[in-house]
C-alpha positions in Angstrom: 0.0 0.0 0.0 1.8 3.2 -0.9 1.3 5.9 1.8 3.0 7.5 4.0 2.6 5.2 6.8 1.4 6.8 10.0 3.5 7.3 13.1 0.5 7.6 15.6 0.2 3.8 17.2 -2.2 2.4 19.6 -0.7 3.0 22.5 -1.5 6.4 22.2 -5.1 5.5 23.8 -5.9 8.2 26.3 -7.9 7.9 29.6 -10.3 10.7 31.4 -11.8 9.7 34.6 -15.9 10.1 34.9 -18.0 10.1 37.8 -15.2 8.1 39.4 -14.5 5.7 36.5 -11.8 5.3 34.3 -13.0 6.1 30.4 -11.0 5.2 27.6 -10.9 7.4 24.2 -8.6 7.3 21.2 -7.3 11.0 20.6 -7.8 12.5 17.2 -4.5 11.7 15.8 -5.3 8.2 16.6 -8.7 8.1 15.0 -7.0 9.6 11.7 -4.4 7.0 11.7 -6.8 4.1 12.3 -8.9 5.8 9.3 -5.9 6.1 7.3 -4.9 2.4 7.6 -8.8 1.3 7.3 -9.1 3.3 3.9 -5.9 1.9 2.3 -6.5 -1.6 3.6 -10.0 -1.9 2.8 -9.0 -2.1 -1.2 -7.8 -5.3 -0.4 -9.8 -7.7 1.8 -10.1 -11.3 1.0 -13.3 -12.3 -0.2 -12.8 -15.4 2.7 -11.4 -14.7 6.1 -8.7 -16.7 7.1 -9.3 -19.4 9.7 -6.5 -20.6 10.8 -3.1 -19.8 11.4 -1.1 -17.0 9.4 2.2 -16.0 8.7 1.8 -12.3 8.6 5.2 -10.2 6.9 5.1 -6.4 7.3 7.9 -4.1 5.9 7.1 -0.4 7.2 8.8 2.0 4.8 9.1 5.7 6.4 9.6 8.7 4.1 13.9 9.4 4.3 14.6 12.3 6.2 17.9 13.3 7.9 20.6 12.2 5.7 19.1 8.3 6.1 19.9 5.7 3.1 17.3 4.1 0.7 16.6 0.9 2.4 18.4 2.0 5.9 16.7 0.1 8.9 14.5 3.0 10.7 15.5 2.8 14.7 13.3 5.5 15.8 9.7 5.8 17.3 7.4 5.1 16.1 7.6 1.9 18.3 7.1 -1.1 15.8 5.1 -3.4 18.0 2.5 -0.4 18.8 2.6 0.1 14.8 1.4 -3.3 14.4 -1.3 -3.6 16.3 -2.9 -1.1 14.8 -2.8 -2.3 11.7 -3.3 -5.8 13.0 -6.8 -4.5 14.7 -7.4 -2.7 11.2 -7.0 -5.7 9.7 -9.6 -7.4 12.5 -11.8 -5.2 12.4 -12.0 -5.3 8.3 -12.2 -9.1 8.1 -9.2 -10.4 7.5 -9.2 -12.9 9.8 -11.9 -13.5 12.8 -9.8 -12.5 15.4 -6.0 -11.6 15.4 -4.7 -14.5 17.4 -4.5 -16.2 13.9 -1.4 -14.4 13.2 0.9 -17.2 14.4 3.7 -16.1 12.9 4.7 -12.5 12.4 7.5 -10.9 10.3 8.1 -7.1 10.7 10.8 -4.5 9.8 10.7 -0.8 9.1 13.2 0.9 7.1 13.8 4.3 5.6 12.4 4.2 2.0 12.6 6.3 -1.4 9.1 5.1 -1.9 7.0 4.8 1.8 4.4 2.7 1.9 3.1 -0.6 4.0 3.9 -3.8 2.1 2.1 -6.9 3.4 2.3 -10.6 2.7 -0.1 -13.0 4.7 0.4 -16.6 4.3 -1.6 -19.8 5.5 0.3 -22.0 7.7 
């Protein structure tokens, strides 16, 4: 999917406290990224959910900024695990799969790229 990926990840949740409970919201930056992800993904939904176990490869490639290299692994936030599940409840909440424990194997990597994007290979395993 070319885009520039987003950098806002779920663990960006925010919680207020009402009437003496805790209430959890997603800040706007967080709702655009989740849109972002849903609009881009949506184009490519399998017409059958998986289900069973997948192999899930995900190569984040980040605009190049700072004198980084074409294909340079990106060390900076944002944090790829919080990236992932992002798209990974994206991809839930799309129908990919049921439920997101299917991914049983996961494969991902971010690098600094020419041409960003998300580029992602699920297999049946």
């Amino acid at each position: 999917m070319p885009m520039i990926p987003p950098e806002t990840t779920h663990q960006q949740k925010k919680v207020s406290v009402v009437n003496g409970k805790p209430h959890f919201y997603e800040p706007k930056e967080l709702q655009a990224a989740r849109e972002k992800l849903t609009a881009h993904l949506a184009k490519h939904v399998p017409e059958e959910k998986y289900m069973g176990p997948v192999r899930l490869m995900v190569k984040w490639l980040f605009p190049i900024i700072n004198g980084h290299q074409n294909g340079e692994y990106k060390f900076t936030k944002p944090d790829l695990d919080n990236s992932q599940k992002l798209l990974q409840d994206c991809m839930t909440d799309l129908g990919f799969w049921r439920d997101d424990c299917y991914v049983a194997s996961l494969v991902a990597e971010k690098f600094w790229a020419d041409q960003p994007g998300i580029y992602i290979r699920i297999e049946g395993i």
